[in-house]
N, C-alpha and C positions, 0 to 999 in steps of 0.2 A: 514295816508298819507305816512307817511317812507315807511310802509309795501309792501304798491301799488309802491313807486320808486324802492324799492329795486326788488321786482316781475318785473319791467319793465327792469330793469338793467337787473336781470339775465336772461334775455329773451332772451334778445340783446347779451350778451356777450354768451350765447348757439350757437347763429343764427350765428354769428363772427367765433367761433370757429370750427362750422359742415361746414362753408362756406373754412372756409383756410384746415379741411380736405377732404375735395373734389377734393382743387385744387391742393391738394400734390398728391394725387390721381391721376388725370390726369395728371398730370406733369410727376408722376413718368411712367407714361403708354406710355408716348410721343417717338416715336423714337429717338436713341441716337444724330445723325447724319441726315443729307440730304438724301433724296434718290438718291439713284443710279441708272443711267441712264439703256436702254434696251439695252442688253448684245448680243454680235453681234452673229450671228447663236445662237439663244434660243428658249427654247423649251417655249409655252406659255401655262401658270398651268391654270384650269377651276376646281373649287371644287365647288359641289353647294352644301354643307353641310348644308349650312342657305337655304330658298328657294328665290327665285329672284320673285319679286312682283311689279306691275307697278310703286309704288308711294310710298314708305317705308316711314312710320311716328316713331317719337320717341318707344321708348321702356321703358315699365313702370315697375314699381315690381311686379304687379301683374301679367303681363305677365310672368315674370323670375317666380315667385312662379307658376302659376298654368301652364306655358305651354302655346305652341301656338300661343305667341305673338312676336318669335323675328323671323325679317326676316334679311336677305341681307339688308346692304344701298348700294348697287347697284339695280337701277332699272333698269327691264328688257332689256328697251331700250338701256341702256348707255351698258347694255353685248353684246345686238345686235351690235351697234358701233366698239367696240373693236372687236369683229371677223370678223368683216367686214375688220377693217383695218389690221388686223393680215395677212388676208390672201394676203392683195395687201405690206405687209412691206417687204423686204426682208431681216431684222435682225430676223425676228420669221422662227423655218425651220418645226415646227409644232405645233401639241394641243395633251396635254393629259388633257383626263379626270379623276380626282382621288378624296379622300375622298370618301362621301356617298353621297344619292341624299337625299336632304331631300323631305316630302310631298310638294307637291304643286297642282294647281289646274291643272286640264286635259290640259285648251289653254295653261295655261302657261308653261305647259311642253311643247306643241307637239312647240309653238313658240320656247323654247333653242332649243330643239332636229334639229327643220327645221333652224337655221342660223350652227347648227351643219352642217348639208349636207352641206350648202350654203361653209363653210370654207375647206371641202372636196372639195369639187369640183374644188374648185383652184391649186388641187395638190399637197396639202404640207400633210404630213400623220396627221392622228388620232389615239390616242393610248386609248385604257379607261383600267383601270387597280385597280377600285373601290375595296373599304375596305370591299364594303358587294353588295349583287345583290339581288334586289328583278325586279318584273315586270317593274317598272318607271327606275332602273340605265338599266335592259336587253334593254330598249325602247331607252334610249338616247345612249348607247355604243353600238347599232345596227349601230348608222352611222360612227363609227369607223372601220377603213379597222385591227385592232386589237385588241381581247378583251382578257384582263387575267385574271384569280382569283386567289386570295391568296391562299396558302398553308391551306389546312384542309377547303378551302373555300366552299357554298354550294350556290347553286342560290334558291332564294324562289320564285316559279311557281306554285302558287296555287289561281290564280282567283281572281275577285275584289269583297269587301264585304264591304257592307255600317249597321254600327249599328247606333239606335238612341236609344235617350235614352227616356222614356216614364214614368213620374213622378205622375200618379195620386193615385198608392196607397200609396207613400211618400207623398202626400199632404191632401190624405184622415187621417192618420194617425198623420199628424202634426195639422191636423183639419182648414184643407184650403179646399175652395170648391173657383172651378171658373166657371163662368157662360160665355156662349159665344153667337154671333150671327155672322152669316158668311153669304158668298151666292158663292156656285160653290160644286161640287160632290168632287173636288180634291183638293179645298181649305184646306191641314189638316194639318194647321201651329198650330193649337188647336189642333190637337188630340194629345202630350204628357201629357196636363195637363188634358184631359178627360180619357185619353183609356186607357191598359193596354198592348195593343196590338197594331199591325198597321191595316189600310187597308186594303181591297183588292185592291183598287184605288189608295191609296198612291202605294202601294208595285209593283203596274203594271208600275209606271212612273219609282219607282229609280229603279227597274229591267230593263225599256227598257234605259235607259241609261248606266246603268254599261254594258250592254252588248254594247252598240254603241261604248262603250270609249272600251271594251277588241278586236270587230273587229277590230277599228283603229291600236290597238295598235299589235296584231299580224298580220297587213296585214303589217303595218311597218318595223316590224323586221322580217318580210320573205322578205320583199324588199331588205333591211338593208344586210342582211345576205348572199343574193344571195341564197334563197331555192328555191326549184321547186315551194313549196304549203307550209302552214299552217295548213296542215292536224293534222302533228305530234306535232306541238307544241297544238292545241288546245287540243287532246287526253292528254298530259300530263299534261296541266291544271288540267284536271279532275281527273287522277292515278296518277301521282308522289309525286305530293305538292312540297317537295324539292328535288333540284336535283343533285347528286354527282357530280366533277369534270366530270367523264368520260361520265356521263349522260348527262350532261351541251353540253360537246363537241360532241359528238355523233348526240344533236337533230342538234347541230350547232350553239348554242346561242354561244359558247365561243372558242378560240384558246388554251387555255392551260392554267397548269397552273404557275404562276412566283413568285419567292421573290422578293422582292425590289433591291437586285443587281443586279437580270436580269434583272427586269425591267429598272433599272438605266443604264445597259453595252446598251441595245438596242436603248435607249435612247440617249445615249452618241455616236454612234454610226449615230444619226442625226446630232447631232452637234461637232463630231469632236472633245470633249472632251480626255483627254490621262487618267482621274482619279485619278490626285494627285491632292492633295490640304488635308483641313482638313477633309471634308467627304471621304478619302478614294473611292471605287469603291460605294459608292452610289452619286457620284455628278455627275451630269452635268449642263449644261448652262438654266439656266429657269427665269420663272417672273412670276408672280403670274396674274391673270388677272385684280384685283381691282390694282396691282401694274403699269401695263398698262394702263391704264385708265388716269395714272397722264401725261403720255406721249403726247405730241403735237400733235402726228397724230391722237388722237382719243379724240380732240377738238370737239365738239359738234359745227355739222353747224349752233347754234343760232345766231352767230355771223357774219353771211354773209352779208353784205346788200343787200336791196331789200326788195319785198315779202317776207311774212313770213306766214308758216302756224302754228297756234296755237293750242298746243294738251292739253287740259285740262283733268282733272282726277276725275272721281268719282268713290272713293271708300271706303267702308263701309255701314251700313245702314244708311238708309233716314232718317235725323230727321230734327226737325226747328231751332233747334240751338244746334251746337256738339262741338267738337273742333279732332284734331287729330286723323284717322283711321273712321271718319265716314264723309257721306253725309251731310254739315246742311249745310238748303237753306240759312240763311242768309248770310252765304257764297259764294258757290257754283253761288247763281243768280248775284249778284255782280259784279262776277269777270266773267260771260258770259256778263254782259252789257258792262262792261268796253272793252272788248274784240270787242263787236258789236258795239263800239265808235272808236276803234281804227284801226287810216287810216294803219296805217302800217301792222296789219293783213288782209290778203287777204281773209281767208279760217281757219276755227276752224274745228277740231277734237274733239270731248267729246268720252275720255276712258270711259266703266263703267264696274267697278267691284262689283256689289252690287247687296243683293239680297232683297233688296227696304225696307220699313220700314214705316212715317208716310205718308198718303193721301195728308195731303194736304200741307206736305214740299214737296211732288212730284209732286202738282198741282203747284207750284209757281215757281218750277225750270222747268216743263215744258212750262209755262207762254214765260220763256224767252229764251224757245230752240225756241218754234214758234215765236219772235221776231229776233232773231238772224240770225234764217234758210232764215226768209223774207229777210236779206240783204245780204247778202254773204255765199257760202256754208259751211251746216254743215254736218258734216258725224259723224256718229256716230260705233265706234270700241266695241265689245262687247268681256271681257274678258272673265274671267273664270264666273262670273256668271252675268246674268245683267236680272232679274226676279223680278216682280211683280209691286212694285213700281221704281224698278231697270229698266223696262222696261215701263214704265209709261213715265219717263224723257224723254226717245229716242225716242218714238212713233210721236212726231215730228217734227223729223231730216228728211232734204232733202234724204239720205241716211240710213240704215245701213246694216254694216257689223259685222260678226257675225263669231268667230273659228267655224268649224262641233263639237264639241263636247261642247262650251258654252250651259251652262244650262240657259235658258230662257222662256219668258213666265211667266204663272204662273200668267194670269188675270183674280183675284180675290179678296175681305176684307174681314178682319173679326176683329171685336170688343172681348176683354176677359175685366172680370170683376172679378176678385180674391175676395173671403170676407172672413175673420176669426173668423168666428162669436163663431164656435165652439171653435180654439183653447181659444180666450177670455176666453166666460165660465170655459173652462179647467183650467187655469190659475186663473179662480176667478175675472175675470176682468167686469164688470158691464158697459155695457154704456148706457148713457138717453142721448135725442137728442130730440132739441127744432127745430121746421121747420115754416117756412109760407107758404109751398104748400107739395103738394101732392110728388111730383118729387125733394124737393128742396136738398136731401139727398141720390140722386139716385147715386153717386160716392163713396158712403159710405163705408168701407171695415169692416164695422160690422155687415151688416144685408146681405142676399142675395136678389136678386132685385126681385121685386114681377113682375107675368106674365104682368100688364099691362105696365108697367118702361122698360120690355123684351121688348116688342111691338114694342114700341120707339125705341129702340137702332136697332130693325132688320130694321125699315124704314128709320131708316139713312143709316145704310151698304146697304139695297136695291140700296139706291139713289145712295151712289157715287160708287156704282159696274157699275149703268147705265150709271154714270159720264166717269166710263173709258171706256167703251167701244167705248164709241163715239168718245172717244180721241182718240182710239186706230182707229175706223174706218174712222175717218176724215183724218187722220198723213198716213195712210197704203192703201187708198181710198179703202176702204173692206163696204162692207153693214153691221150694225149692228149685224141682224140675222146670215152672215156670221160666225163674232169676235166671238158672243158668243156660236157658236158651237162649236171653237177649244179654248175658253178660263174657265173661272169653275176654276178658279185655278189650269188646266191643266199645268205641267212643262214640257218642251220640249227642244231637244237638238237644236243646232244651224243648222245641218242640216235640220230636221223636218221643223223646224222654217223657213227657205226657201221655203221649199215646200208649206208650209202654207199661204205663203207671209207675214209673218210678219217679217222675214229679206231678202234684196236684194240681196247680194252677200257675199259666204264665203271667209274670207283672214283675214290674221291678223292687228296690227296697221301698218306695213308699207303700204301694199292696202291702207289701209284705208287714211292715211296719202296723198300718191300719188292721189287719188283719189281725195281727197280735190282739190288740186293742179291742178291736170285736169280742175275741173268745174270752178276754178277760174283763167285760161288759166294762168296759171305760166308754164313758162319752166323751166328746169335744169338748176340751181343755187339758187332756193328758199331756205330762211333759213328755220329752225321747231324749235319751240321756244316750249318747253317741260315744261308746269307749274307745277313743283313738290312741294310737300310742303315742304314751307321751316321755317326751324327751329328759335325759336329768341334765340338769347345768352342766357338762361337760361335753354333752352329746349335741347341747345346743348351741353352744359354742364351735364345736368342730363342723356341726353342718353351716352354721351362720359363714364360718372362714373359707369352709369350702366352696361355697357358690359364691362367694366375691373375689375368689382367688383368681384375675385377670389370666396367666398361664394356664393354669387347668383347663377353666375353662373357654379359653379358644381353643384347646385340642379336638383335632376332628374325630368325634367318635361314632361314624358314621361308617358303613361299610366295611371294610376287612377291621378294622377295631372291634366293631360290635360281634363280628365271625369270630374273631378270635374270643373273645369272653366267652361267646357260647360255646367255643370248642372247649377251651380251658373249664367250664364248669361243670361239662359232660364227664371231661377225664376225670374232674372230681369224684361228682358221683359213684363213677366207676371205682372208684380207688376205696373209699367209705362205704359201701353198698352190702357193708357184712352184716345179716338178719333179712327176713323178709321183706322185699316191699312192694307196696300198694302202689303207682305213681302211675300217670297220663307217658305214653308211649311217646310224646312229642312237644317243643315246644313252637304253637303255632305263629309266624310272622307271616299276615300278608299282605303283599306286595303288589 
């Protein structure tokens, strides 16, 4: 008994102790002082170094160790906000863009880059003056009327490339065998743990996309630029790879190149700075844009009275019960009922960023988009990716809208079945197993499943493959025969997806957002009441510690860190993948 109190004691006095180093922690991370107000004629900083993401959730260790998981807590909209009002304040006298861009998804780049133009167009300059230039910072500093590169600086101009990774002779050799059953030509969300290799069906889809996202994006920055054509830059695409200062300027991607004092003199130069103080000739008058945001004018209209449209968020995969960065319906359908109960929303929005996951958490959150749709309109905004069971949810919404380069689509299931029967053996591991039927042991991950237990499992994936089609053609008024001609686990961009008619109209969430607001005859002054997730006191605490955690985060999680998380969360997958599922065959990085 002592032994058990005293264990309990030091439990408690550990748990006491890691809790007051935490909060010395954040304490110590806290700004010294108040903020200071926006500084009159300033320049307004824009760094997307982190990427900006509709719905930013906490940030884990696993994320800092393997990469890939930390984004911006600014979400996209709230950046949209602040350039919006930057460009009507008359204390901001412009935007530079600096830092790096980090990866993000195609819409949600081409959405910074287009409220980019949008702050242009008001008059006040754009300066981009990025620490490194690949294809995405050339894309967004195209709507800059000035672009520089750093000293020794090189722009990388060599094409977009999607790797996957393809785990089945690592799993043949750890003595894992997984069994599958699907239904679609293009369904090849299974082919990592089968193949060695890709497709030729996978490889026609992420080809015809990476090329739709490289048109957009030099038809962009021939606009951007003022070139005649795009002739030149796509030729150097394919000969240069990178490209020297004077190469850079030549094709027309760049103005020159600058150090930081020039940058700073020209800079200064907006705002009338003289260059004394403690930075010497690198200061001028600026605010960072998260710094802006605390500012009054770029108050979020939730607070208007009146109508209100409600913009809800799905993002991650579909599952039936998640917590933070995924889809679970038990969530997700909840907070749509409550939404379609309440008199003061006029008009719901559903973001989705997902590229779908369980059947039938996507049959239950579609459940309540077709109750919702029936009372008040919903529209539906399609991120960077809104595919499979992703597009399961939307299918029906009164509307959707869709970026041209959202990746969607992609209706089709498929069941895996992982056993390790062999590593067992390997290891010397014996199993016996006592049953009362035939099938009572068909989930087993010690034997592999015999053809007739296969049977079964392809006529349930039959079944709810037929289940969405019908969704999809009842929601899209498409004849069955139609859906399933352009569906097969087919992946398509968001334009395609228009043509196809499985999306209405392309535009990003404000469309979408106004759009709502049309069908629910709201005029100008409706609020948008933005449902991010929000953090509880513990959660807030743990990400606050996490990103000032000096260790962590200097870890490199770039490159084989980030390969490994993605390998690690594929085997997941695989290992959890019992019931049907809807999901995007791949996930896209391009490079």
């Amino acid at each position: 008994m002592l032994r058990f109190l005293r264990e309990v004691f030091a439990s408690a006095l550990g748990v006491l102790i890691a809790g007051l180093i935490v909060l010395f922690l954040i304490i110590g991370g806290m700004p010294a002082g108040p903020l200071e107000g926006v500084p009159e004629r300033a320049v307004l900083v824009l760094d997307p170094s982190l990427p900006y993401v509709d719905n930013p959730v906490p940030i884990s260790v696993g994320d800092l160790v393997f990469g890939g998981g930390e984004t911006s807590r600014v979400p996209l909209a709230r950046v949209r906000d602040a350039l919006r009002a930057a460009a009507q304040d008359e204390r901001i006298v412009g935007l530079e863009l600096t830092g790096v861009v980090a990866p993000m998804g195609w819409a949600s780049l081409s959405a910074l880059r287009a409220e980019i133009v949008r702050f242009a167009a008001s008059g006040k300059p754009v300066m981009a003056d990025f620490a490194r230039y690949d294809e995405d910072a050339i894309y967004l500093a195209s709507a800059a009327a000035q672009v520089y590169l750093p000293p020794l600086g090189e722009v990388e101009w060599n094409g977009s490339a999607a790797e996957l990774e393809y785990l089945a002779r690592a799993l043949e050799l750890a003595g894992i065998e997984v069994q599958v059953t699907r239904v679609g030509e293009y369904k090849s969300a299974v082919e990592p743990y089968l193949d060695q290799q890709m497709s030729a069906a996978n490889r026609e889809q992420i080809q015809t996309i990476l090329q739709q996202q490289e048109d957009a994006l030099l038809a962009a920055v021939a606009e951007g630029r003022a070139l005649e054509d795009e002739s030149a830059l796509r030729a150097a695409l394919r000969e240069d790879g990178l490209l020297a200062p004077d190469r850079a300027a030549e094709l027309g991607l760049v103005d020159g190149v600058r150090y930081w004092d020039e940058v700073a003199g020209e800079l200064r130069d907006w705002t009338g700075d003289d260059g004394a103080g403690e930075d010497g000739d690198l200061a001028y008058s600026n605010i960072s844009l998260e710094e802006y945001l605390l500012d009054p004018v770029c108050a979020p209209d939730e607070f208007l009275a009146g109508a209100t449209v409600a913009v809800v968020y799905a993002e991650g995969d579909v599952v039936d019960g998640g917590g933070p960065g995924q889809v679970a319906a038990n969530e997700l359908v909840p907070q749509l009922a409550a939404l379609r109960e309440d008199e003061e929303v006029a008009a719901v929005v559903l973001r989705i960023n997902s590229p779908g996951g369980s059947a039938s958490a996507s049959e239950f959150i579609l459940r309540e988009v077709e109750l919702l749709a029936a009372e008040k309109p919903l529209i539906v905004s399609m991120g960077d990716v809104a595919a499979s069971g992703g597009y399961w949810i939307a299918a029906r919404a009164n509307e959707i809208y869709a970026d041209p380069g959202t990746i969607t689509g992609s209706i089709g299931v498929f069941s895996m079945f992982p056993n390790i029967a062999t590593l067992a053996d390997r290891l010397g591991v014996d199993i016996e197993t006592v049953e009362t039927g035939p099938h009572a042991g068909m989930f087993s991950f010690y034997r592999p499943l015999a053809p007739e237990t296969l049977a079964i499992f392809q006529a349930s994936v039959d079944r709810v493959y037929e289940d969405f089609l019908t969704r999809v053609a009842a929601g899209r008024g498409l004849e069955r025969d139609a859906v399933h001609a352009i569906a097969q686990g087919r992946v398509w961009t968001g334009r395609d997806a228009q043509t196809l008619g499985l999306v209405d109209e392309l535009g990003g969430l404000p469309a979408a957002i106004q759009r709502a607001a049309d069908l629910a005859g709201l005029k100008e002054g409706y609020a948008t009441w933005h449902l991010y997730h929000e953090q509880d006191e513990w959660e807030a605490l743990l990400d606050s510690w996490l990103r000032e955690a000096d260790p962590l985060a200097q870890l490199p999680v770039d490159g084989l860190t980030a390969r490994a998380r993605t390998v690690l969360r594929a085997c997941s997958r695989a290992q959890n993948a019992r019931g049907v599922w809807a999901r995007l065959p791949f996930e896209l990085r391009r490079k």
